[in-house]
Residue frames as qw, qx, qy, qz and C-alpha x, y, z in Angstrom:
[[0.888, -0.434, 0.027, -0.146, -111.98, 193.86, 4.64],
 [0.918, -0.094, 0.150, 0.354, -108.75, 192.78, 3.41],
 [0.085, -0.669, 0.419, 0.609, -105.52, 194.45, 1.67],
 [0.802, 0.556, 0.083, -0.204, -106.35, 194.08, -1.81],
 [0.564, -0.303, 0.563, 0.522, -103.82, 193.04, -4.37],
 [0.369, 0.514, -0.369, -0.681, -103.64, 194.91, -7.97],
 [0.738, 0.424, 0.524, -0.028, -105.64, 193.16, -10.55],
 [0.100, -0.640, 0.439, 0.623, -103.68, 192.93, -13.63],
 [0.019, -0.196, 0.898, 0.393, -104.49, 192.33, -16.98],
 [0.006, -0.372, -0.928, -0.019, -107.90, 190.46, -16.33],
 [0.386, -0.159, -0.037, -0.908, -111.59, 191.88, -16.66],
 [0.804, -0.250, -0.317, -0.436, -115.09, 190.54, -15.24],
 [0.384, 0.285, -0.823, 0.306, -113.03, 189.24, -12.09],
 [0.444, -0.640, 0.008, -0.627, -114.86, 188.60, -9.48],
 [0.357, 0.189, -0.714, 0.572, -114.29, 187.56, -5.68],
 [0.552, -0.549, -0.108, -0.618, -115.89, 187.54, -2.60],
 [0.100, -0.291, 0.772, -0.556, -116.26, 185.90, 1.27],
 [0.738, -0.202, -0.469, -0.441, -117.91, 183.10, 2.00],
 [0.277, -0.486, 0.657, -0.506, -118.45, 181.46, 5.65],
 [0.597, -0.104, -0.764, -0.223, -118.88, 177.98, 6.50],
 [0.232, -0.391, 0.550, -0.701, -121.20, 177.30, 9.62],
 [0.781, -0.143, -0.573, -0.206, -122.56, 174.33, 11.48],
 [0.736, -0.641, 0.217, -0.026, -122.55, 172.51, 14.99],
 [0.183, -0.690, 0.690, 0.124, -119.28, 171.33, 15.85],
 [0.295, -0.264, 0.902, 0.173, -117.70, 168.36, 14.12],
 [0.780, 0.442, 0.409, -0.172, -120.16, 167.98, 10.70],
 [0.712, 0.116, 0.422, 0.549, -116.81, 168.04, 8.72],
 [0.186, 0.959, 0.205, -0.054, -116.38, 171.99, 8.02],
 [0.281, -0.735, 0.524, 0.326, -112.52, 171.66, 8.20],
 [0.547, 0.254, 0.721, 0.340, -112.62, 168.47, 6.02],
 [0.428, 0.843, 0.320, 0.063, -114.71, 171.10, 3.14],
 [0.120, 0.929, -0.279, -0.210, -112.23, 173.75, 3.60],
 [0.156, -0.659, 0.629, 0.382, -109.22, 171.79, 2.98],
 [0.596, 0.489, 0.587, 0.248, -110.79, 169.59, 0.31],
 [0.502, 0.815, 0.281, 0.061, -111.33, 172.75, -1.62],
 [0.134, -0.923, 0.322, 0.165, -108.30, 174.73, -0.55],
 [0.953, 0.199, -0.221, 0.058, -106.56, 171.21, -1.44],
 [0.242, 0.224, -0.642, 0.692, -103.76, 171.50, 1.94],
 [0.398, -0.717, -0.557, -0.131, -104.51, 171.61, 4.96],
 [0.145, 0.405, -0.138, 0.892, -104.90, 174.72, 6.80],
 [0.629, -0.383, 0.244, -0.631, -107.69, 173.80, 9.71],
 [0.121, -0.462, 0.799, -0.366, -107.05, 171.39, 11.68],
 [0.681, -0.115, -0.365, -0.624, -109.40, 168.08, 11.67],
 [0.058, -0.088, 0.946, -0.308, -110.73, 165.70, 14.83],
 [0.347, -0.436, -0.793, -0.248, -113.71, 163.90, 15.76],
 [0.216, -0.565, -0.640, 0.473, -114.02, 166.19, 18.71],
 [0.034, -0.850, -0.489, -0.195, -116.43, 168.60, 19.19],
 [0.016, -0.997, 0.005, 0.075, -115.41, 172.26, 18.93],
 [0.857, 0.143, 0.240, 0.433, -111.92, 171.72, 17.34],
 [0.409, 0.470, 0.250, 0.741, -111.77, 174.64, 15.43],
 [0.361, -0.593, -0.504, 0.514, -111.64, 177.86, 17.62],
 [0.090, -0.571, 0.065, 0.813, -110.90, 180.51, 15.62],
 [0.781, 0.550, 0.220, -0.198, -112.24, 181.73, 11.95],
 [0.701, -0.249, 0.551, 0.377, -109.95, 180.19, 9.76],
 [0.244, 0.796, -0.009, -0.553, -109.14, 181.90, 6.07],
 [0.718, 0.009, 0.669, 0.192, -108.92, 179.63, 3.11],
 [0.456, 0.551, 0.012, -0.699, -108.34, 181.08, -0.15],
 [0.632, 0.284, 0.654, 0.304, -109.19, 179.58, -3.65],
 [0.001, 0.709, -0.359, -0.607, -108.03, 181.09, -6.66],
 [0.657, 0.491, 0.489, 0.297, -109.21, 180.28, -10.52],
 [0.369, -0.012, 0.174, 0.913, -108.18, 182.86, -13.09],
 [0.165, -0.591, -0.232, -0.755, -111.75, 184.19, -13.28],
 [0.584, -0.697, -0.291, -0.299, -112.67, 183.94, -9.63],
 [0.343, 0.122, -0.752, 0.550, -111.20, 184.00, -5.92],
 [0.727, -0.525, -0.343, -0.280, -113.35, 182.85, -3.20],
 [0.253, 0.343, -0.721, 0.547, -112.22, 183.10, 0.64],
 [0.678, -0.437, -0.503, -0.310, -113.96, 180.92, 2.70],
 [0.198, -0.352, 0.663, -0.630, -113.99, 181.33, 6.79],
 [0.560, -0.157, -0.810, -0.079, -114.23, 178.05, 8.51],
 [0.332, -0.618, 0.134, -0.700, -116.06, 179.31, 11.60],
 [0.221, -0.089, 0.887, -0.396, -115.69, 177.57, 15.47],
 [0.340, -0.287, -0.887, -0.125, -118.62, 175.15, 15.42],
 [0.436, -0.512, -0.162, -0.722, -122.44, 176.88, 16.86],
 [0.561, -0.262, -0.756, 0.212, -122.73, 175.42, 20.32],
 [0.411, -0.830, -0.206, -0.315, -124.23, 176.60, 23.56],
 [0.377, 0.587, -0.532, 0.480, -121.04, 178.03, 25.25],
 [0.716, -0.665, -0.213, -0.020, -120.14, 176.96, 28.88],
 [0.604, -0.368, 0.000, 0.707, -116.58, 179.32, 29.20],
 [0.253, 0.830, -0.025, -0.497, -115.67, 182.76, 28.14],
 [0.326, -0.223, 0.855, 0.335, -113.73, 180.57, 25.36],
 [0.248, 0.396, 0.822, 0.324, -116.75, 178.74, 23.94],
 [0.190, 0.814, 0.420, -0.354, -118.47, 182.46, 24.07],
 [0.021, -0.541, 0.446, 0.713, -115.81, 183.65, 21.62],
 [0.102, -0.004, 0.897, 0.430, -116.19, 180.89, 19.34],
 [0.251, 0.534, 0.801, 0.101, -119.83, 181.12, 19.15],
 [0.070, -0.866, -0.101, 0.485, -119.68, 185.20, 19.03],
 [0.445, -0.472, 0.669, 0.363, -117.06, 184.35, 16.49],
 [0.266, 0.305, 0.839, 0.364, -119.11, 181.85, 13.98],
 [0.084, 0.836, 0.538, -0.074, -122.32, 184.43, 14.26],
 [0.032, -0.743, 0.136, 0.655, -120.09, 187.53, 13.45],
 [0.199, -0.226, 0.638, 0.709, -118.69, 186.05, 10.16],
 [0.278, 0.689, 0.647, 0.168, -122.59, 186.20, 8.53],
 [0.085, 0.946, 0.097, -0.298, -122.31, 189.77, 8.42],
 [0.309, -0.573, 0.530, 0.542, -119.06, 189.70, 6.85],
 [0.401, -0.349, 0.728, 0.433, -119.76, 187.85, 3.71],
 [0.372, 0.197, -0.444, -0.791, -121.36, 187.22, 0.00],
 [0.810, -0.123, -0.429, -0.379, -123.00, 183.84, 1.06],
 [0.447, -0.414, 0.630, -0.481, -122.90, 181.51, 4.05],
 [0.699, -0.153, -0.656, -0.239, -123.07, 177.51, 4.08],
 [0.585, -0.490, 0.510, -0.398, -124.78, 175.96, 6.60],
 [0.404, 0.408, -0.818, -0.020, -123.28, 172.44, 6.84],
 [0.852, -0.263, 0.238, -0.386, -125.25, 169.28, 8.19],
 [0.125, 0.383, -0.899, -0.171, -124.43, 166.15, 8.64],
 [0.618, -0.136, -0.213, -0.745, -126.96, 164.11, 7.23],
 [0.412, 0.026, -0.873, 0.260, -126.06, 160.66, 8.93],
 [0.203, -0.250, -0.762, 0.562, -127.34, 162.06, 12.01],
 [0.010, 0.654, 0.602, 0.458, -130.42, 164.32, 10.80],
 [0.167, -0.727, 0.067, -0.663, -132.08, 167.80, 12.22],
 [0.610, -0.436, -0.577, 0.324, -131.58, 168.16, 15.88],
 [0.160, -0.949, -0.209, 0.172, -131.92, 170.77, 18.47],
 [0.403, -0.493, 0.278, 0.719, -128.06, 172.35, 17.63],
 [0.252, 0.466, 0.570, 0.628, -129.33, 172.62, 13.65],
 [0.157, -0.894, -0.416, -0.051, -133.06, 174.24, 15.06],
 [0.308, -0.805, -0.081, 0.501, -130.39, 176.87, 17.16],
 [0.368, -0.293, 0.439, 0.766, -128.42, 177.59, 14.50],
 [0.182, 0.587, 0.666, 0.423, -131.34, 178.34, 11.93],
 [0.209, -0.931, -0.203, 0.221, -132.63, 181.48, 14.70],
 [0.429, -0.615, 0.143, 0.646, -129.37, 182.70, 13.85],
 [0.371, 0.182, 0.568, 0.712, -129.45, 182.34, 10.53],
 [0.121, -0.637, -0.724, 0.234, -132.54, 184.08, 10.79],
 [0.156, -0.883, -0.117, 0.428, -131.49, 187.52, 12.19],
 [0.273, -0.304, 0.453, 0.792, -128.78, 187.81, 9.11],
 [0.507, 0.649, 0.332, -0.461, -131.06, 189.40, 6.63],
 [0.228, 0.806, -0.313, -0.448, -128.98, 190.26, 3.69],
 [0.265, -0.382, 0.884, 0.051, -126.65, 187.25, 3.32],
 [0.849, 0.018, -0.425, -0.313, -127.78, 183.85, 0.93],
 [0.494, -0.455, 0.720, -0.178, -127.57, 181.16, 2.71],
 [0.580, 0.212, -0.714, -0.330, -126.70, 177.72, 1.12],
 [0.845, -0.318, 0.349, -0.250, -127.74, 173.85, 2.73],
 [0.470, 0.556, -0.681, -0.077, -124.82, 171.91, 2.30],
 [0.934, -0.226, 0.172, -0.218, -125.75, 168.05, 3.14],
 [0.268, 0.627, -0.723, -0.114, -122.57, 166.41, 3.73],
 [0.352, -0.117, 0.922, -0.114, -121.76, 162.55, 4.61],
 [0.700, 0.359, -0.223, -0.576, -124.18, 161.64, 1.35],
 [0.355, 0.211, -0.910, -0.030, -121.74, 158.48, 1.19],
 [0.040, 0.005, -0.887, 0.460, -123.18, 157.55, 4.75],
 [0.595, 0.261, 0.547, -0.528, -127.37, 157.84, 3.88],
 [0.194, 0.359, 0.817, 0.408, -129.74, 156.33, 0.88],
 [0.153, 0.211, 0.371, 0.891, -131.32, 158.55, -1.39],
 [0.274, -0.694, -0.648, -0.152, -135.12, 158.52, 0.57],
 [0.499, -0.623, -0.448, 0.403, -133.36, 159.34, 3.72],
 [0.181, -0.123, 0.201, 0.955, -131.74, 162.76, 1.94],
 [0.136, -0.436, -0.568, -0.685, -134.77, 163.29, 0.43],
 [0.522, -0.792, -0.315, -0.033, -136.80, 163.58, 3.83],
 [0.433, -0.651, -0.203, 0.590, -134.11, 165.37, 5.44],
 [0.030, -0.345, -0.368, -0.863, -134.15, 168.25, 2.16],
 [0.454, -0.650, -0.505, -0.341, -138.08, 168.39, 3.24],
 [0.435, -0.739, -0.432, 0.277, -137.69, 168.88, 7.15],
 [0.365, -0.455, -0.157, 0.797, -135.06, 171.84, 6.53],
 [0.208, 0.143, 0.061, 0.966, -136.73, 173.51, 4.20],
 [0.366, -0.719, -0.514, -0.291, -139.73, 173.71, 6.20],
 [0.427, -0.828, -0.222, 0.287, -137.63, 175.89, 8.49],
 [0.300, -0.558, 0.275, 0.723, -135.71, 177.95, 6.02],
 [0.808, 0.521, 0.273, -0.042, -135.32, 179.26, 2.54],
 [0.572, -0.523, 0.324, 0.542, -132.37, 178.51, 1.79],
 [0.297, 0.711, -0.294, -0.565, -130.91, 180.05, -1.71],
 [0.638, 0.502, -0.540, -0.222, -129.39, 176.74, -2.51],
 [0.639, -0.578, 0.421, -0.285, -129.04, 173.05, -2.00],
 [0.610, 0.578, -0.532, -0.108, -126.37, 170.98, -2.11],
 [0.939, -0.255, 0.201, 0.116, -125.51, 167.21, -0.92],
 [0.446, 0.760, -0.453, 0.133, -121.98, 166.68, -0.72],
 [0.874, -0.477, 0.007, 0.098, -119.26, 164.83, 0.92],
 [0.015, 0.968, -0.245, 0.052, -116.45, 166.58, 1.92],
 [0.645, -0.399, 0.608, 0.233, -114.15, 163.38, 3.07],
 [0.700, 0.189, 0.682, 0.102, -114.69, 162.03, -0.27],
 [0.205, -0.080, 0.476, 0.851, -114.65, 164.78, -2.64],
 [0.123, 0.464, 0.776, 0.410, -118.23, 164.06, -4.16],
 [0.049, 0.709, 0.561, 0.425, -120.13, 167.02, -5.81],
 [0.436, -0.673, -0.021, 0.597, -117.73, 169.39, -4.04],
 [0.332, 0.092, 0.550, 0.761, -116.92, 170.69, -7.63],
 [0.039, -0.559, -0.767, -0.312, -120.47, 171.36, -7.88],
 [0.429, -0.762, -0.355, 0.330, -121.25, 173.43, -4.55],
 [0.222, -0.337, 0.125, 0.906, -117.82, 175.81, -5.83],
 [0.201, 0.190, 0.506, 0.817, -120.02, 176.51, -9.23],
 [0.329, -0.769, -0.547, -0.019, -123.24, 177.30, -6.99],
 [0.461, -0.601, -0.107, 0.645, -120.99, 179.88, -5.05],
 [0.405, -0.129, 0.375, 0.824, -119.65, 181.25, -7.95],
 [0.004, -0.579, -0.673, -0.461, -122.83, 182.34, -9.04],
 [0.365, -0.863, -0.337, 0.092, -123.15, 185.00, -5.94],
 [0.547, -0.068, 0.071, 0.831, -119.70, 186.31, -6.62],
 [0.338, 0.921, 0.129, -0.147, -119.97, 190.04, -7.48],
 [0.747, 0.417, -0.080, 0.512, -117.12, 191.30, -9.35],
 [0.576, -0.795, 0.018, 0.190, -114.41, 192.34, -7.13],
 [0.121, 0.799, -0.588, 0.022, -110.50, 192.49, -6.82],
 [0.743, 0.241, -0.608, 0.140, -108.21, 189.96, -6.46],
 [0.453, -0.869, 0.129, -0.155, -107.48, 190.09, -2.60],
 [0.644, -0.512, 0.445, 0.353, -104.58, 187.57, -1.83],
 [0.000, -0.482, 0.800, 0.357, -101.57, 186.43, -4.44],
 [0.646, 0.249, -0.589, -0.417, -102.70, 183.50, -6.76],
 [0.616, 0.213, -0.756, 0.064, -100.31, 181.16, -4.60],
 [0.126, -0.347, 0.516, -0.773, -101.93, 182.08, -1.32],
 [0.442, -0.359, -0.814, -0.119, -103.93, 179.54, 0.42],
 [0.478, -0.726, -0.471, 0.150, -104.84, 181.27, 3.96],
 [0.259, 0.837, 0.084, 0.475, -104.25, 184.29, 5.50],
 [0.632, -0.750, 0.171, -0.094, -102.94, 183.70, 8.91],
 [0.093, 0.754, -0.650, 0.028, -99.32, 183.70, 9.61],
 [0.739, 0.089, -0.645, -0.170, -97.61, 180.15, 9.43],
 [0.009, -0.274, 0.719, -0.639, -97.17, 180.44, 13.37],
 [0.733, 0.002, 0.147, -0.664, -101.34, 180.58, 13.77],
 [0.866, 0.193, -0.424, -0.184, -100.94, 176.82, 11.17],
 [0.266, 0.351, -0.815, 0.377, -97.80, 175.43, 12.76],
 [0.252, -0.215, 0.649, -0.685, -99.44, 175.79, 16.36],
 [0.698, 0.165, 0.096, -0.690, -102.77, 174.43, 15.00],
 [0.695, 0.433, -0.565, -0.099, -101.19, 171.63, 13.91],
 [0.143, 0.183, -0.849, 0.474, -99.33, 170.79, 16.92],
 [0.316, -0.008, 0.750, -0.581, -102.68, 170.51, 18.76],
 [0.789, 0.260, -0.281, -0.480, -104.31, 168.74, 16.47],
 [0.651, 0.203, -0.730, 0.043, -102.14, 165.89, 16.95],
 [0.091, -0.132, 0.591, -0.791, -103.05, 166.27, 20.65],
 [0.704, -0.015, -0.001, -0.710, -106.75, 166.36, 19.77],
 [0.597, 0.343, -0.701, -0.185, -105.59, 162.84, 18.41],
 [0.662, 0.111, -0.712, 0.203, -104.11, 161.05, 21.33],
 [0.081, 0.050, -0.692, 0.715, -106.01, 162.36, 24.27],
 [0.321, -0.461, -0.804, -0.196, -109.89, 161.69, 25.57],
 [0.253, -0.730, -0.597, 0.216, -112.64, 163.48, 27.96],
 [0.091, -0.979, -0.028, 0.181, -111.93, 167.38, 29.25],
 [0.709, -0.383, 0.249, 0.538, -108.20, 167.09, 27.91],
 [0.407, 0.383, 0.515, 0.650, -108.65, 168.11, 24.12],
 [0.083, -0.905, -0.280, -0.310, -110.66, 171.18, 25.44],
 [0.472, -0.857, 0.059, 0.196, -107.74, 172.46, 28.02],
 [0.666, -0.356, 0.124, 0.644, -105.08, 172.85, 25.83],
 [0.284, 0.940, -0.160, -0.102, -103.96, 175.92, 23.68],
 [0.678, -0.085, 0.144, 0.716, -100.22, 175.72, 21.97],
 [0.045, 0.984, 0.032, -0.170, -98.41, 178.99, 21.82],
 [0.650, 0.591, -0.150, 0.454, -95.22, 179.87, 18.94],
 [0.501, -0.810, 0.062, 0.299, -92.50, 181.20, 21.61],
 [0.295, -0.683, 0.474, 0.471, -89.96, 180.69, 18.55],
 [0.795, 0.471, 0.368, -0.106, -90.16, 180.32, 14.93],
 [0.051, 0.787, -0.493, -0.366, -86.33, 181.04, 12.69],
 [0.870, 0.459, -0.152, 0.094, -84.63, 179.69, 9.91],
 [0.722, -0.588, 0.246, 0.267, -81.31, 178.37, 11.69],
 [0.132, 0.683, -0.553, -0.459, -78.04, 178.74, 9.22],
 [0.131, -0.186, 0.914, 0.335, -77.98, 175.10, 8.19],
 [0.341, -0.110, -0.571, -0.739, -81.31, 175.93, 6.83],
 [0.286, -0.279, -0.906, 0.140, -83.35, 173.64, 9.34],
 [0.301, -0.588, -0.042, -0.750, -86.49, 175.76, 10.63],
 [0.315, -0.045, -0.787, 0.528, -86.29, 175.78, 14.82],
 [0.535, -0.518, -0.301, -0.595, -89.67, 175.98, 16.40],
 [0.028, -0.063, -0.790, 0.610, -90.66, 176.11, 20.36],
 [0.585, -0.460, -0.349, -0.569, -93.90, 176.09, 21.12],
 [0.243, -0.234, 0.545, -0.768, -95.85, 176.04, 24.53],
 [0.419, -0.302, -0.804, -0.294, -98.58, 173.51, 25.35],
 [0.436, -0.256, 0.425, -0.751, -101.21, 175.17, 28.08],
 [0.422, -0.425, -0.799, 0.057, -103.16, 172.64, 30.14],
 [0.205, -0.671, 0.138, -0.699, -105.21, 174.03, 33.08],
 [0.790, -0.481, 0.039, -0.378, -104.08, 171.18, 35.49],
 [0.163, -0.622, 0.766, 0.016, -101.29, 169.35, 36.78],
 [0.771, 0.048, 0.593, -0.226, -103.12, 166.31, 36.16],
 [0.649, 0.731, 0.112, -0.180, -103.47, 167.29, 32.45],
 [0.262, 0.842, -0.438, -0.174, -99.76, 167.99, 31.96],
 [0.483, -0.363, 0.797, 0.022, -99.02, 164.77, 33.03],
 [0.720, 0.558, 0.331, -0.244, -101.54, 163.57, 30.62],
 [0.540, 0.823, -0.171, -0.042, -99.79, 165.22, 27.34],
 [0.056, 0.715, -0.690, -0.100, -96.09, 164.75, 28.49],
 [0.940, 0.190, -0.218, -0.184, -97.51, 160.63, 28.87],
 [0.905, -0.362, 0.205, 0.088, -95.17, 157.75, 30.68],
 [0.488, -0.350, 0.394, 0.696, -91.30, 158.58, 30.14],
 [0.066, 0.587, -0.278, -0.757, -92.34, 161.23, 27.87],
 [0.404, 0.283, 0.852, 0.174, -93.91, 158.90, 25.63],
 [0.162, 0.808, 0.519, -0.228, -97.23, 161.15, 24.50],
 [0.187, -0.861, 0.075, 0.466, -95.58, 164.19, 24.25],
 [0.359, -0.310, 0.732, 0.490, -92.64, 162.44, 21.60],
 [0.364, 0.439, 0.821, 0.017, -95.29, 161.07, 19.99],
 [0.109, 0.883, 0.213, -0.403, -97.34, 164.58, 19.48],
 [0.020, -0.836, 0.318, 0.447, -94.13, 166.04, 18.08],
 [0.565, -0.147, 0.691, 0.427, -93.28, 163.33, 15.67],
 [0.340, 0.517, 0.761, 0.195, -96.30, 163.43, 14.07],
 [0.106, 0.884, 0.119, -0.440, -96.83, 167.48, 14.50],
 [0.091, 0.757, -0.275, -0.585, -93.63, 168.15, 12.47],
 [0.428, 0.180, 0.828, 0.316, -94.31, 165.73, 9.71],
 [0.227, 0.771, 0.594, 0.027, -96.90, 167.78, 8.81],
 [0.299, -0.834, 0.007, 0.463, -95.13, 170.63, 9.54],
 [0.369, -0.430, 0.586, 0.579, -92.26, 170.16, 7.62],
 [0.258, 0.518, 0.735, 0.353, -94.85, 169.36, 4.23],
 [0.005, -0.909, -0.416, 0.034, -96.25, 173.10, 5.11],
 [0.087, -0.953, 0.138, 0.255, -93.37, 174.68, 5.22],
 [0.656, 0.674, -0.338, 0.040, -90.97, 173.09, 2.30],
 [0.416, 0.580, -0.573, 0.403, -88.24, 172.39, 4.81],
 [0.684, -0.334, -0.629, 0.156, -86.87, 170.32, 7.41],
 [0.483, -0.733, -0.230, -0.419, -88.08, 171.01, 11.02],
 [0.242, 0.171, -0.708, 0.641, -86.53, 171.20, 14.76],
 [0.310, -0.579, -0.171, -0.734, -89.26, 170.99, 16.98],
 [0.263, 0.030, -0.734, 0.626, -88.98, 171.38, 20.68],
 [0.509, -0.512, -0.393, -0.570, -92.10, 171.31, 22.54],
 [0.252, 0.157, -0.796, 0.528, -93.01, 171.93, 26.43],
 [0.373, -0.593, -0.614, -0.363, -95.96, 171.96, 28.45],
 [0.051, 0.110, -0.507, 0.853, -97.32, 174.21, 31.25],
 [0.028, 0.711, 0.689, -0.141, -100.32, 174.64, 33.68],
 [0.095, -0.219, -0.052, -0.970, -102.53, 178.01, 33.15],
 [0.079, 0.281, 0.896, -0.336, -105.21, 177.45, 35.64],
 [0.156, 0.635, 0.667, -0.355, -108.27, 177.75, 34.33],
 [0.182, -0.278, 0.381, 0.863, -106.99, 180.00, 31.23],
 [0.093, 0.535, 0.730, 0.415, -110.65, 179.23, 29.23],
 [0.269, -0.794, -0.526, 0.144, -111.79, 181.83, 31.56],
 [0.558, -0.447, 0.072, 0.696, -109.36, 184.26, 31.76],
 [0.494, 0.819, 0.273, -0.103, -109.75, 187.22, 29.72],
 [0.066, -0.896, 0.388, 0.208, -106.05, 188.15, 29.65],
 [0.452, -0.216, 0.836, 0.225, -104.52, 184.86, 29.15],
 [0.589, 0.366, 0.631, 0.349, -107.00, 184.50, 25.83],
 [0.355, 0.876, -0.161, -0.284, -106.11, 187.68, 24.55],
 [0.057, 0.726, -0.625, -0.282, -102.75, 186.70, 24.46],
 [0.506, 0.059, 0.844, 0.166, -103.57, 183.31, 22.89],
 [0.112, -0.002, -0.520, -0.847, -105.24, 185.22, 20.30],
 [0.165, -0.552, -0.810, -0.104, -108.77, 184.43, 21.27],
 [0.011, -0.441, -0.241, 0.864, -110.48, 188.00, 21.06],
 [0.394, 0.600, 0.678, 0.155, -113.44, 189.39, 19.37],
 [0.291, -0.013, 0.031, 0.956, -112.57, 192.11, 17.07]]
């Protein structure tokens, strides 16, 4: 699947792919970068955040685990949300185990029930229940919601966790580790993800978007790298694009004497500048792309395609 790296030295190693899947926004970015311990997926309260599968690796000296944080399962309404759900349902075939990720706060509901049919048609694949927000129920109410899901699955393993918080996230890796087969090493030791730091950078920047804008706004934008170098006085100089698919919207993001927009970019290359060791330049503009969710050309070349 991957380019392997040479295993030196070590014996009984073993590795593997693991996918995390759920409806949008039960904290599946929060898990990966708990475990990855950075972040490398982006994290809001809104629904369908995460758009692409995201590639997280962990690395012990007997194990490496690479976990794809998959778009959130939802009933698409753009050729967009058909990637992302084409997207989350491709990466079960791909891997050595699969969590499905609830959030028990808000118990089984019809987006779980759809996501179970899928789980369903993957034949080969364990699948784990991973109950997160544990902080946010009392032990009964976990107990009945254990009971209703596995009366519509068997799942290989279950595990209550909370992913904001850390708890019995320690627990869930040694459950995994137990499906490992013995493999190769795939990435470097010091490698957290596999996607170039443009893919993070950009993912960042609209994250901090996701942040400071409300209703159809967080779903119409896309940020595209136009320029990523290491200037001589060391300072890394980033452009980046911000699509919207309305004039209304761009007004939105760029915000009252440029207010919004400043804002976005303080906070973007803070983060930035922690991800990439060194200090940042970042220049940021915004355009319309009408209607670009649709558009099969315009999301190729945002990278939204289904290999």
């Amino acid at each position: 699947m991957k380019n392997h790296t040479e295993q030196r030295g070590k014996s009984k190693f073993h590795s593997g792919f693991v996918a995390i899947v759920g409806r949008p926004n039960v904290g599946k970015s929060t898990l990966m970068n708990h475990i990855i311990g950075q972040k490398i997926a982006i994290m809001s309260d809104k629904p369908q955040t995460t758009r692409n599968k995201i590639h997280g690796v962990y690395t012990k000296d007997d194990k490496q685990i690479v976990f794809l944080d998959t778009p959130g399962i939802h009933k698409p309404t753009s050729k967009l949300g058909n990637f992302m759900v084409k997207s989350a349902v491709s990466a079960l075939e791909e891997v050595e185990a699969a969590l499905f990720l609830i959030d028990v706060s808000e118990g089984l509901g019809g987006g779980d029930r759809f996501i179970i049919e899928q789980l369903k048609k993957v034949k080969n694949t364990p699948v784990f229940l991973v109950m997160n927000k544990i902080d946010k129920v009392d032990p009964e109410t976990l107990l009945k919601t254990i009971v209703q899901y596995k009366d519509l699955y068997e799942f290989a393993e279950i595990v209550p966790i909370s992913a904001l918080q850390g708890n019995n996230v320690d627990t869930l890796l040694e459950q995994i580790s137990k499906y490992l087969p013995e493999g190769p090493q795939y990435y470097p030791a010091d490698q957290i993800t596999d996607h170039p730091e443009q893919f993070v950078v950009a993912e960042l920047i609209r994250e901090k978007i996701l942040h400071q804008t409300r209703e159809e706004v967080p779903h119409s934008i896309a940020v595209q790298i136009e320029d990523m170098r290491v200037q001589e006085n060391g300072v890394v100089y980033i452009g980046a694009v911000i699509f919207v698919e309305r004039d209304s919207q761009k007004g939105i993001i760029i915000g009252k004497q440029g207010a919004l927009l400043k804002s976005v970019g303080q906070k973007a290359r803070r983060d930035i500048e922690t991800l990439l060791g060194s200090r940042t330049f970042l220049e940021l503009w915004v355009k319309v792309k009408k209607d670009w969710r649709n558009q099969d050309r315009v999301l190729k070349d945002l990278g939204f395609q289904n290999d």
